[in-house]
C-alpha positions in Angstrom: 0.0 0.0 0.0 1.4 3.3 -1.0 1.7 6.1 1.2 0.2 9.6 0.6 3.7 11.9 0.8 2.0 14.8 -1.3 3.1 17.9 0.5 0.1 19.1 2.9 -1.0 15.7 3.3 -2.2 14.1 7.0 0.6 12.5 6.8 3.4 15.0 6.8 1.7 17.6 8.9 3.7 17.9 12.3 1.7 18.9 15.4 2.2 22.7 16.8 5.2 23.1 18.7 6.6 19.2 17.4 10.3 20.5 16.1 10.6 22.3 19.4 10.1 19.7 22.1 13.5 18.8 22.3 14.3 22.3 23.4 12.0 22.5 26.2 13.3 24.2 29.3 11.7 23.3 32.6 10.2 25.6 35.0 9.0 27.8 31.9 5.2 28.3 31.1 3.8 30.5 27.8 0.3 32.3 28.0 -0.8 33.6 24.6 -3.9 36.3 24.2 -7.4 34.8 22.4 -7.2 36.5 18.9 -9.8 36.1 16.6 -7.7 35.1 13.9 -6.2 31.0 14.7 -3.1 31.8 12.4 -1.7 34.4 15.0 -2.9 32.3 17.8 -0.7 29.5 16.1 2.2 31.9 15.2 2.8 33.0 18.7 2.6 29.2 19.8 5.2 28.3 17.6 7.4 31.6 19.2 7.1 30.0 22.6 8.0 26.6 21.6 10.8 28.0 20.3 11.9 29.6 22.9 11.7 26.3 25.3 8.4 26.5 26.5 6.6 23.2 26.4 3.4 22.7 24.6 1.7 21.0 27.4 2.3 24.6 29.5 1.2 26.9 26.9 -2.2 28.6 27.8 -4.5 30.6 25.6 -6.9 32.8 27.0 -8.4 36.2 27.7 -6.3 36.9 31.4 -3.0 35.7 32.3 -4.0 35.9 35.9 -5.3 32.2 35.6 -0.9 31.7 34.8 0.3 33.6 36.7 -1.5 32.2 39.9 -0.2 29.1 39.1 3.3 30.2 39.1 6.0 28.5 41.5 9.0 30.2 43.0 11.4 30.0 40.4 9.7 29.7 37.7 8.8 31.9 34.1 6.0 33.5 32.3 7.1 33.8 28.5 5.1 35.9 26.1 5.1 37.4 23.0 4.6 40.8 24.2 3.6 43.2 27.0 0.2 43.6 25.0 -0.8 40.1 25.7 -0.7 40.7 29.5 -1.7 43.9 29.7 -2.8 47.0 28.1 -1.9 50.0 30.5 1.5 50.6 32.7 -1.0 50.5 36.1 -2.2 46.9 34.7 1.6 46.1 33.7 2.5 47.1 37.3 0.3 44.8 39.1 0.9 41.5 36.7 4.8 42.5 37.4 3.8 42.7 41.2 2.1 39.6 41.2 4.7 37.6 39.5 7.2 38.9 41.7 5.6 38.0 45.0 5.3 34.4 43.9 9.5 34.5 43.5 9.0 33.9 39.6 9.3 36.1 36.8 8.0 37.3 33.5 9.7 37.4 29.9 8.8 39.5 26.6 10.0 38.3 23.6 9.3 41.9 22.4 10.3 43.5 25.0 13.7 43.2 26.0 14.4 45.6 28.6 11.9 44.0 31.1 14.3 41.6 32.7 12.9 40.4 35.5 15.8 38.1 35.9 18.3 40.5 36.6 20.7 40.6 40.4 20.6 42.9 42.9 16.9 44.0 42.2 14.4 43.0 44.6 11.0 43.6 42.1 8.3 43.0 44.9 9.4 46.2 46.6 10.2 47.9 43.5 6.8 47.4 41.6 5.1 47.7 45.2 6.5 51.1 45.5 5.6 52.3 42.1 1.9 50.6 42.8 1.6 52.9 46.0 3.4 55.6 44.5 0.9 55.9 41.1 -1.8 56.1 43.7 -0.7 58.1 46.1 0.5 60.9 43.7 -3.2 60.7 41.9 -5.3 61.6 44.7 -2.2 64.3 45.2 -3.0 66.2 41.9 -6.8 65.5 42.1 -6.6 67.4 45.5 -4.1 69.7 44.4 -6.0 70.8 41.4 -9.1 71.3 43.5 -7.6 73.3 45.8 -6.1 75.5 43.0 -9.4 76.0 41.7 -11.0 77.7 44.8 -8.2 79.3 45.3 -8.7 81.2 42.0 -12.5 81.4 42.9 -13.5 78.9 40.4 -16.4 76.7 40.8 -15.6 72.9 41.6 -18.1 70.5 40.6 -21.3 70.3 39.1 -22.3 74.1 37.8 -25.4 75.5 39.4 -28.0 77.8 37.9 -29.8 77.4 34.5 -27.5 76.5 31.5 -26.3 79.3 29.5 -28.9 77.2 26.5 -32.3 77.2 28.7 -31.4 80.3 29.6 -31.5 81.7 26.4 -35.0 80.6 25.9 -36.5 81.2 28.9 -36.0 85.1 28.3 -37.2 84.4 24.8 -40.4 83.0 25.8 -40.1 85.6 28.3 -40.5 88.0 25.7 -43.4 86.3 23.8 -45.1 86.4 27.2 -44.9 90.0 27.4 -45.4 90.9 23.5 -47.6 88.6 22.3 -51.1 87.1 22.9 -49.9 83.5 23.2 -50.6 81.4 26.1 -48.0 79.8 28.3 -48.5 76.4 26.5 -47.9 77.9 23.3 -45.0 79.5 24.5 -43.2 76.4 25.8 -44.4 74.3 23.0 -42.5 76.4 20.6 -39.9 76.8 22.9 -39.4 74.0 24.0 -39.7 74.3 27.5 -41.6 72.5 30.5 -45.1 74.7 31.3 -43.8 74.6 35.3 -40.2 75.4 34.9 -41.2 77.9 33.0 -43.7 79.3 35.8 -41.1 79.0 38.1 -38.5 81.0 36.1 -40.9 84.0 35.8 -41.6 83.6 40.0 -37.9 83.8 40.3 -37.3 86.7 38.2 -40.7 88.5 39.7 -42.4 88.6 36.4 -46.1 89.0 36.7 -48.4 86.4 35.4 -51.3 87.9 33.2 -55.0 87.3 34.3 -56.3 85.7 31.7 -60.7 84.6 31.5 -61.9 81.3 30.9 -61.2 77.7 32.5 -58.3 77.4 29.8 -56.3 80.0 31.2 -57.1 79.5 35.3 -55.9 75.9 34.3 -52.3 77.2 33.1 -51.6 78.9 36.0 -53.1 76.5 38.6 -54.2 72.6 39.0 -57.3 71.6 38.3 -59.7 70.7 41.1 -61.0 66.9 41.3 -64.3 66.7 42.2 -65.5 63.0 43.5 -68.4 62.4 42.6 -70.8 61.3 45.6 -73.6 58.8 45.0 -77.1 60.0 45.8 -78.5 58.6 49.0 -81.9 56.8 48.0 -84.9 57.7 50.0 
């Protein structure tokens, strides 16, 4: 029986990682980032295996917490890149922290200034302090900034009064109140505005409401009674 030896065949495909298992270096795990496309997903495997990392300890996933949890003393994270661990300095500073207090460390493929294997540096208290330190000098600006503004008689918060908008068209249906023979419901529907605010605003600003006759215009400026209605008593 004949073999099929055409290239791209079953039978010449070599599993992921397969030339590389020789290599392997123990105490060495790989995470690699879910991507939406396999091929990169398969690319970076093959980086990792290249590197020494077994297959068998190669995890794919959304978080590298799940790894890095499992980490020994002694022990090494390899990656790709930064990106596929974190995606801010704060969030690179507490995987680093992490790694650190379990005695192991973390490799970029990328990144080769992050060397977490280096003498004489003792990364738990180094990342520990920059953790502290990142928070510590954020809550010193926020405060700092706050103070300034007060200082400078600037309000801090959320602004009071009417926005600069309503304002506008409260005078303007001011105006139409005052000029014209419209009622106040015609007024805010063209304006826009809410019949009560708009009440209020001219109380505020001592405007005087206009007597108007007729159960359409007592209703605009006051509720409408509700009148039960009592059943007649029999005799």
């Amino acid at each position: 029986m004949e073999r099929n030896n055409r290239p791209g065949s079953p039978a010449l495909r070599k599993p992921v990682g397969a030339v590389h298992r020789q290599e392997t270096v123990s105490g060495r795990n790989g995470f690699v980032k879910y991507h939406v496309h396999a091929e990169m997903i398969r690319g970076d495997i093959d980086r990792l295996c290249a590197a020494g990392v077994p297959l068998g300890r190669i995890t794919v996933g959304a978080d590298c917490m799940t790894v890095v949890e499992r980490l020994r003393a002694g022990e090494r994270l390899e990656v790709c890149s930064l990106g596929d661990v974190c995606t801010s300095v704060s969030g690179l500073l507490r995987v680093l922290h992490a790694v650190a207090s379990r005695g192991a460390s973390l490799h970029s493929q990328s990144d080769p200034w992050l060397d977490m294997e280096a003498k004489g540096c003792n990364w738990t208290d180094l990342v520990g302090g920059l953790l502290e330190f990142m928070s510590r000098s954020t809550s010193e600006r926020t405060k700092e900034a706050l103070r300034q503004c007060k200082l400078s008689g600037q309000s801090v918060g959320r602004p009071k009064g009417i926005p600069p908008e309503r304002l506008k068209r409260y005078r303007a249906g001011v105006m139409l109140y005052r000029s014209s023979g419209m009622s106040v419901r015609d007024i805010c529907a063209v304006s826009g505005l809410e019949v009560r605010s708009f009440y209020r605003y001219m109380k505020s600003e001592g405007i005087p409401l206009k007597r108007r006759q007729g159960e359409d215009a007592r209703s605009e400026t006051e509720p409408a009674q509700v009148v039960e209605s009592v059943p007649a008593q029999g005799r």
